[in-house]
N, C-alpha and C positions, 0 to 999 in steps of 0.2 A: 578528165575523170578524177584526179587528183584533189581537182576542187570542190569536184561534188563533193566528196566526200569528207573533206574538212566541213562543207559546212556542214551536212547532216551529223555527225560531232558535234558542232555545234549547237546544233538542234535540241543534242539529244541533251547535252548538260545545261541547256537552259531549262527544259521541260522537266528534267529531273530537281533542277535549285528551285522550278515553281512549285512543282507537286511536296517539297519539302516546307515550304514558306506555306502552301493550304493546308500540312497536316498539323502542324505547328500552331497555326490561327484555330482550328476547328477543337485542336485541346481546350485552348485557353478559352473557347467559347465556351465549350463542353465543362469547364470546371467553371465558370461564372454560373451556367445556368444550373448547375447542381446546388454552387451556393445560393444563387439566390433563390431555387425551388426548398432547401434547405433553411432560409431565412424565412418563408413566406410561411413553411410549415409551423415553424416557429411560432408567428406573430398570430398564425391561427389558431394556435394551441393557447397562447396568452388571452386572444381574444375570447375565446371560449371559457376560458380560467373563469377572466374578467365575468362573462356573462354569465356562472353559475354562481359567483361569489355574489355579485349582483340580486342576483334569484336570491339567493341565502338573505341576503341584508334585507332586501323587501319582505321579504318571508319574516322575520326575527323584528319588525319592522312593523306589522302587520299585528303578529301576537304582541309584542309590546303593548300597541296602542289598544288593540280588544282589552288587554291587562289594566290599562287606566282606567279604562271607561267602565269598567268595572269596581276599579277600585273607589271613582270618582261617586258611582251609583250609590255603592258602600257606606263612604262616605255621605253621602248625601241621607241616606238612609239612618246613619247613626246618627246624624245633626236633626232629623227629624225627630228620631227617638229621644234623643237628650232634649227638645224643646219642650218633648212631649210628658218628659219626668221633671224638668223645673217647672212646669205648669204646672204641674200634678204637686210638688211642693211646697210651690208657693200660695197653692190650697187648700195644702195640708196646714201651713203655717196659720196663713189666715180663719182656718178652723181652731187650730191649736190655740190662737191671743182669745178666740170665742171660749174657746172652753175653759181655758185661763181663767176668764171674767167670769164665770158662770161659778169656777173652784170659788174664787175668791168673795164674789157675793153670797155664797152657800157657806162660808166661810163667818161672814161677818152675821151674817145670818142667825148660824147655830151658835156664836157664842158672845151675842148681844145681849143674854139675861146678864152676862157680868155688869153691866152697869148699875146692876141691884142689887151688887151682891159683893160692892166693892173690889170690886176686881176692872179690870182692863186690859183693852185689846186692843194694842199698838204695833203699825209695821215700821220696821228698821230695815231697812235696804234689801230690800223684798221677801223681807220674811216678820212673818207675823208672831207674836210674843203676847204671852197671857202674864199681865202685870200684876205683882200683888203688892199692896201696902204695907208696911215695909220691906222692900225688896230683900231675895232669902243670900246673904252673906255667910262669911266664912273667917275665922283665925286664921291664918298660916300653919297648914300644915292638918285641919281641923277639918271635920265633917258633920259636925254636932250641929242641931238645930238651935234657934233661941229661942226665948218663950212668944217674943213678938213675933217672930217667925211663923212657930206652930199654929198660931193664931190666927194670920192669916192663912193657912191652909186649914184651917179649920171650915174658914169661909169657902176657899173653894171645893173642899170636900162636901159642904151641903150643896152647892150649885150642879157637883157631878152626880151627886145620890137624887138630885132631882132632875136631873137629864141625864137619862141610863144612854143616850147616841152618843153625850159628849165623848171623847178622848182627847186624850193629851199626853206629849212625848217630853221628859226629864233630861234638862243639857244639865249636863254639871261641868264644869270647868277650873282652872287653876293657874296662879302666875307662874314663873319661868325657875321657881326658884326649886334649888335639889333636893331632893327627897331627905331628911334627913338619919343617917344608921339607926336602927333597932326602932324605925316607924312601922306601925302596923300595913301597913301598904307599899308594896316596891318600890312603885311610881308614880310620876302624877298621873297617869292615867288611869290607873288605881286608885287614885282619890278620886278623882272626879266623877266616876263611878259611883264609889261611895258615897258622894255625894246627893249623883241624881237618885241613889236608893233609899237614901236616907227621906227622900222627901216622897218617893211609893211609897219607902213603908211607914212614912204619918200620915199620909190619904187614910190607905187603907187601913192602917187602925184605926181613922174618926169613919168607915162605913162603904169605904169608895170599891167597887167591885175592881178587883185584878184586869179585868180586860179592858179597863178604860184609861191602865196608864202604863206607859213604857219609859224604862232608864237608860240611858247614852251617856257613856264620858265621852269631853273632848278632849282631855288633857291639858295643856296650855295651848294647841293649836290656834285659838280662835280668841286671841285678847283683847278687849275694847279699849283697856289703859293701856299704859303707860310703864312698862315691866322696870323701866332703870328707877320707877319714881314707890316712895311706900304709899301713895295716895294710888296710883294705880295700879300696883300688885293687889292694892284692898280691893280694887271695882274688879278684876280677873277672877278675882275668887269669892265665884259664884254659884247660882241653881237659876237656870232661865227655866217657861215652860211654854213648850210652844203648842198650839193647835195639831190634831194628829184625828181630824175628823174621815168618817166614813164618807168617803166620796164617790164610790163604787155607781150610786144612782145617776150620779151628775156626771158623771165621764159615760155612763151608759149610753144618758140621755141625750148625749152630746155626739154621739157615735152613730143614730139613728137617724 
């Protein structure tokens, strides 16, 4: 009897150190599976992250590229238009050298009776000049006519009072030199003025209507000498006259 019951004793502390070793194991399984239901929620939640940022970047992605093709249209669109306004220019121009030649023949045209009347019509680096024999000069400092001068504007005042269309525009000009104190004029620009008036108001004393001539200083601006030399302060200081024809017709006619 004595034995029974030792070993049921021992029974029982065996049954008890197993049932301790299976509570023991079933934690340690119980907190793996927590973590790793805990990890997995995790990686689901990343993964889902991933796949809405994803959405986002395709999306952002998507408008981008409608945004080029757009732009690219645009583009395309204004390279069209820009070919379409240098043709348009380059039309214009090629009209423009037409109507040039047509100024310029209308030009030599209406002031071709000079060749009878001692006068001439010379271009100098695209600009046309109504020449008189002896060319109209100047003193230093002076705006006076000379008699050979008046002379020949003698001549081109018959040639204007016989072609009431001509016109014609008065440079006056002057070398570089300084005005000097108590001259009747400030400046050279003031002279040169006075100069191109000087030679309106001898037209139109020998007959010539007002509306066919106009005065301009250039001051020294525009010197054809040689300003450091006295041979070309004398050629600066001048009265050029150039053409100042009604062309209103010829640009009309060129427009149609």
């Amino acid at each position: 009897m004595r034995l029974i019951l030792n070993v049921l004793v021992v029974a029982l502390v065996l049954g008890s150190l197993q049932s301790c070793v299976s509570k023991k194991k079933y934690d340690e399984l119980l907190a793996s599976k927590e973590a790793t239901d805990a990890a997995l929620a995790e990686t689901q939640n990343q993964v889902q992250n991933l796949e809405e940022t994803n959405a986002q970047l395709e999306q952002q992605m998507a408008e981008q590229e409608e945004e080029m093709n757009s732009q690219i249209a645009s583009l395309r669109s204004d390279l069209d238009a820009t070919k379409s306004q240098v043709a348009q220019v380059q039309e214009k121009l090629e009209m423009t050298e037409e109507e040039l030649a047509m100024v310029k023949e209308e030009i030599n045209s209406i002031f071709g009776t000079y060749k009878d009347s001692g006068l001439s019509l010379e271009e100098r680096d695209g600009r046309l000049y109504v020449m008189t024999d002896p060319g109209i000069g100047y003193r230093s400092g002076s705006y006076s006519l000379s008699s050979d001068e008046r002379a020949a504007l003698e001549e081109l005042a018959t040639t204007l009072k016989n072609n009431s269309d001509l016109k014609i525009l008065v440079e006056g000009h002057t070398d570089d030199q300084t005005v000097k104190a108590g001259a009747s004029f400030q400046d050279n620009w003031e002279l040169s003025t006075k100069r191109a008036l000087a030679v309106v108001r001898q037209l139109i004393k020998n007959g010539v209507d007002a509306s066919q001539v106009a005065a301009v200083g250039r001051g020294d601006q525009m010197p054809v000498g040689d300003n450091e030399t006295a041979d070309g302060r004398a050629e600066n200081r001048r009265t050029v006259i150039l053409p100042d024809p009604d062309l209103s017709k010829v640009i009309n006619s060129g427009n149609n």
